[in-house]
C-alpha positions in Angstrom: 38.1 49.7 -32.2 35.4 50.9 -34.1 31.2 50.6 -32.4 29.2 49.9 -34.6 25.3 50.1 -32.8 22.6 48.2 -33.9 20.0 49.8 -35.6 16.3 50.4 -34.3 13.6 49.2 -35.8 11.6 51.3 -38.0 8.1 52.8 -36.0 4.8 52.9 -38.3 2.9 54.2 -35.2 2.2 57.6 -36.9 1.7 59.2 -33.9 4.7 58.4 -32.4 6.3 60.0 -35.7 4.2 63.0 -34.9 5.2 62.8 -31.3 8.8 62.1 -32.0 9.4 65.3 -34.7 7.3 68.0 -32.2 10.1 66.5 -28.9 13.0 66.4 -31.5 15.1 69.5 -30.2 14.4 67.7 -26.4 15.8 64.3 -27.5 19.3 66.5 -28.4 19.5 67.2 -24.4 20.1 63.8 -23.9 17.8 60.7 -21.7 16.3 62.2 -18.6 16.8 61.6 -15.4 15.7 57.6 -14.2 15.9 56.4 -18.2 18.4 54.1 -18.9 21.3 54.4 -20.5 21.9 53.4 -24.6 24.2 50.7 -24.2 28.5 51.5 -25.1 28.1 49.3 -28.0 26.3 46.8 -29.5 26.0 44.1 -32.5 25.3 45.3 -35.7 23.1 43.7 -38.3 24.1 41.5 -41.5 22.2 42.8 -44.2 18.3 43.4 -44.3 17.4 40.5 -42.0 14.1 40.5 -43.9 16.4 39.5 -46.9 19.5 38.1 -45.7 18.3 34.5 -45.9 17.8 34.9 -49.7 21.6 36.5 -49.9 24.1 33.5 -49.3 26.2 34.7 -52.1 26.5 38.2 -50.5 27.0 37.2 -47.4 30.0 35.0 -48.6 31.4 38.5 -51.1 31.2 40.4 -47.8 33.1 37.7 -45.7 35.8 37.7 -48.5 36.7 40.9 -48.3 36.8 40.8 -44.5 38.5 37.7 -43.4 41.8 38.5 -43.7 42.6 36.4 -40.9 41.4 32.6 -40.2 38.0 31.3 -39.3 37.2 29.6 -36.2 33.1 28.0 -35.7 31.5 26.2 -33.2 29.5 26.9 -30.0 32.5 25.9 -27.7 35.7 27.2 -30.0 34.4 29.6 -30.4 33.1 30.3 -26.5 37.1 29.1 -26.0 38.8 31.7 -28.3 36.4 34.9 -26.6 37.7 33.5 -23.6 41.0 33.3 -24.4 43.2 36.8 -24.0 45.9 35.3 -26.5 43.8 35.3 -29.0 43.0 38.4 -31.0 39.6 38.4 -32.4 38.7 40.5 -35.1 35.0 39.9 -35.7 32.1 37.8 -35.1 29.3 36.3 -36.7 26.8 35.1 -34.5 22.6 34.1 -34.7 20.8 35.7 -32.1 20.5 32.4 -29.9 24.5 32.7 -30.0 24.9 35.9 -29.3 22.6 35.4 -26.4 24.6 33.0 -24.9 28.6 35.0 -25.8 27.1 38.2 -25.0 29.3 39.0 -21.6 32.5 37.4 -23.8 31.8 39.8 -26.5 31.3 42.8 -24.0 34.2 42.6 -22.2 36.4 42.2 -25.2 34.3 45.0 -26.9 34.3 42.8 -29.8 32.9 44.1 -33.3 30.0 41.3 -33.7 27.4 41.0 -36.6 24.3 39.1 -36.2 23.1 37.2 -38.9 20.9 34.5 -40.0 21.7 31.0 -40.0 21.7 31.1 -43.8 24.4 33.9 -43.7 26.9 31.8 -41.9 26.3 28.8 -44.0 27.9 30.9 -46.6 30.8 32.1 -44.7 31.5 28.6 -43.8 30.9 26.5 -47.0 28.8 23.6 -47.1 28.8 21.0 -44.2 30.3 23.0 -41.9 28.6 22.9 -38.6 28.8 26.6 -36.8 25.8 26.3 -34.4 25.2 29.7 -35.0 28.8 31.3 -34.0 31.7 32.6 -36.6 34.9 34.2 -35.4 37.4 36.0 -37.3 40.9 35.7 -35.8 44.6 36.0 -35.7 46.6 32.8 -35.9 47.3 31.7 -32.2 51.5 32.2 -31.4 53.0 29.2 -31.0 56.0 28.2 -28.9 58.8 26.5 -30.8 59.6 23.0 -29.3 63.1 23.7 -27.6 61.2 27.0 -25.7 58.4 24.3 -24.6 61.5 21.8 -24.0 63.4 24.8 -21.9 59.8 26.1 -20.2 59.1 22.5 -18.3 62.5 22.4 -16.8 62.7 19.1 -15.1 58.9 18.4 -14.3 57.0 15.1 -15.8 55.3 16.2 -19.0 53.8 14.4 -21.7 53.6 15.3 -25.5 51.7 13.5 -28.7 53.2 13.4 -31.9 51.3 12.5 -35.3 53.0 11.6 -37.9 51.7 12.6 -41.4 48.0 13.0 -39.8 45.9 14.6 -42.3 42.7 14.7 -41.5 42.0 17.8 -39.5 38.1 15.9 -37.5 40.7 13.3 -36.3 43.5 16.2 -35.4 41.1 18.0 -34.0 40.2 15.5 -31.6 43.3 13.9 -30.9 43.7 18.0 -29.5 40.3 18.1 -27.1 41.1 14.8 -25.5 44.6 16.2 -24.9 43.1 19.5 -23.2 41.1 17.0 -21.4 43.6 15.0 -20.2 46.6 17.4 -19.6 48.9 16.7 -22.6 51.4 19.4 -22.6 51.8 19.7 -26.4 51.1 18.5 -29.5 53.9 18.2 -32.2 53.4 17.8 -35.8 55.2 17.9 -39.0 54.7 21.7 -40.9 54.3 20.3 -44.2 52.2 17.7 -43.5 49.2 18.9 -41.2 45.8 20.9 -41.4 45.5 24.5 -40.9 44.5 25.2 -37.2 41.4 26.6 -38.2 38.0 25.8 -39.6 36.5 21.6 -39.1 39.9 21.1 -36.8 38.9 23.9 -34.3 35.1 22.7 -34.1 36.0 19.2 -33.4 39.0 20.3 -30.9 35.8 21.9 -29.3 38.2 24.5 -27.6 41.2 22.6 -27.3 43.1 24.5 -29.9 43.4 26.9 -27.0 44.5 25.1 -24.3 47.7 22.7 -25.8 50.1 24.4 -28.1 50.6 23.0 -31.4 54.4 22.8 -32.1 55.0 22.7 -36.0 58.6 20.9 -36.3 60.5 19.6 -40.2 61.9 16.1 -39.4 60.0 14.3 -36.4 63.1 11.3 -36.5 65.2 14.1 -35.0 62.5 15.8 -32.6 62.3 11.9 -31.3 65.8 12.5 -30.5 66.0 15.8 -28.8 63.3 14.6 -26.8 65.3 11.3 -25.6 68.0 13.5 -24.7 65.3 15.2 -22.7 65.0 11.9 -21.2 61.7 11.6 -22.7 60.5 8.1 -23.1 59.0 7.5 -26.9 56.3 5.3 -27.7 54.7 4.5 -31.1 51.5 2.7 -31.3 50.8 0.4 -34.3 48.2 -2.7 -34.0 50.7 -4.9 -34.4 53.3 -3.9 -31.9 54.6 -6.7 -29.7 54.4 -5.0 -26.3 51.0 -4.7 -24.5 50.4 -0.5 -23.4 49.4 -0.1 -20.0 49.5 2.9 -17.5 52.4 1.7 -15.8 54.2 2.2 -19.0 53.3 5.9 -18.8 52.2 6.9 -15.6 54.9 9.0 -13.4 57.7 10.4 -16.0 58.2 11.9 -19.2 56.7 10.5 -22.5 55.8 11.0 -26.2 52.9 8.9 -27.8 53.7 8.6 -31.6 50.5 7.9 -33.9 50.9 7.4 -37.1 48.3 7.7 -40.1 45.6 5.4 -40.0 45.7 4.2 -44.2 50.4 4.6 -43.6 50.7 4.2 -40.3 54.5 4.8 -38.5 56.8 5.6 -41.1 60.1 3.7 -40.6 62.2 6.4 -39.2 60.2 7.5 -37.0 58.8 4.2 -36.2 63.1 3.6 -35.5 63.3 6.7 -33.5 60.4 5.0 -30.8 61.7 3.7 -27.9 59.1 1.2 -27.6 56.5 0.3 -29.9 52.9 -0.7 -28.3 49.3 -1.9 -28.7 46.4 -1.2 -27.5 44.5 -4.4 -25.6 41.6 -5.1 -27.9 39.5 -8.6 -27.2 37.5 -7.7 -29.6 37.4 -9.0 -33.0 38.2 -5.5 -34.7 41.8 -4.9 -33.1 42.6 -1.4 -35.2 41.1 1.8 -33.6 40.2 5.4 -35.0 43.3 7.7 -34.4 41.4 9.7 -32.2 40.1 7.2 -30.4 43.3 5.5 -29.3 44.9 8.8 -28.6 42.1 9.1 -25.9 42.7 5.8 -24.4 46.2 6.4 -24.1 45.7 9.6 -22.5 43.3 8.1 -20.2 45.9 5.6 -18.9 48.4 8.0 -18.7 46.2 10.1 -16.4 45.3 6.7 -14.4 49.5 6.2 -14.4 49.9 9.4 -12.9 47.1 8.7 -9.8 48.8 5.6 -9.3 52.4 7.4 -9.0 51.4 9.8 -6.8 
């Protein structure tokens, strides 16, 4: 990988120039003894950063032409994805407070980094994104397919979450940090009908997107079978379902939450291909929750189940 060091600032000490050209042949011999060593590598710099703030248009040209690969931002994907030694990292963007902070990531990847201004990465993100200072360029994450994942658990409890025809990547996103933080071995989704794993869904997985695979299947009615044959235990969720969900309902064995889109809902075969379907206690008088947020309380329980069983 190519090192790209940062420049040094320009000197107008003119007697420091002087100083400087009469010592020039010394400063070929290399740093005398005690001095410290110039550092391996180190970031370079976006532009003029006395001008760089007034360049958003360049600074989005210039991203163009190097992203060939996708675009992760956000303090703690980003902090995840340096972390992470499956993912190949190409670049990164970062402010100085950011860099401060993924320094010893970028290091010992050796990481080609830029630092830039804040104005710079609004441009390589687009407008509302919110990259607290931290851009990646990476490689798509592998992904397993689901009979490997199926095939890797052997006979140990597991639990998956399905969506079905969930579209909007903040809710996806989330639905994927609350499964990192609560153990969910997978999440499985429908290829053709699903955000890219990049961009707004990585930020508000907040690192998640890491730690559970994402398992892109064509028809989730049959997935809902393979995993009853893998004596998986399916449950929908829907306001109106009949049964109550608790943890005992979870806790202990093998299960796959099913959430469907919040303005759609279950679609009826998959909704059919549930062994159960189940709401949510709600006394209140709203009883219909954000995607997201259900997803968490059912992981919760689950978790709770799982105390209980052991």
């Amino acid at each position: 990988m190519t090192r790209i060091v940062k420049p040094s600032k320009p000197r107008h000490d003119e007697s420091r120039k002087q100083g400087r050209a009469a010592g020039a042949k010394d400063a070929d011999t290399g740093p005398r003894d005690g001095a410290p060593k110039q550092e391996a590598w180190a970031f370079s710099r976006f532009g003029d950063s006395r001008k760089s703030a007034r360049r958003p248009k360049s600074a989005g040209e210039s991203f163009a032409k190097l992203a060939a690969g996708e675009t992760l931002y956000g303090l703690h994907s980003v902090e995840a994805a340096l972390a992470n030694p499956k993912r190949r990292v190409r670049h990164a963007w970062l402010t100085e407070n950011a860099a401060a902070r993924l320094r010893p990531l970028i290091d010992a990847r050796e990481i080609a980094a830029t630092l830039a201004l804040p104005a710079d990465l609004d441009a390589l993100t687009g407008p509302g994104a919110v990259h607290q200072g931290a851009v990646l360029q990476v490689e798509p994450l592998a992904q397993p397919g689901l009979d490997d994942f199926l095939d890797a658990l052997g006979d140990a409890p597991a639990a998956v979450v399905i969506l079905d025809q969930v579209t909007d990547p903040h809710n996806v996103g989330a639905v994927l940090r609350s499964a990192a933080a609560f153990g969910i071995g997978a999440l499985i989704v429908q290829d053709r009908h699903s955000p890219p794993l990049t961009g707004a869904l990585a930020k508000s997985a907040s690192g998640g997107l890491e730690h559970v695979p994402v398992i892109e299947v064509v028809n989730l009615a049959r997935v809902l079978e393979k995993l009853k044959e893998r004596d998986f235990l399916c449950i929908g969720f829907d306001s109106e379902g009949a049964q109550r969900f608790d943890a005992a309902l979870a806790g202990g064995r093998r299960v796959a939450f099913v959430f469907g889109a919040e303005d759609k809902g279950l679609r009826r075969l998959v909704r059919e291909g549930c062994d159960a379907i189940a709401a949510l206690s709600a006394p209140g008088p709203i009883k219909s929750l954000n995607i997201s947020n259900a997803a968490a309380i059912v992981f919760h329980a689950r978790a709770q189940g799982q105390g209980e069983a052991k």
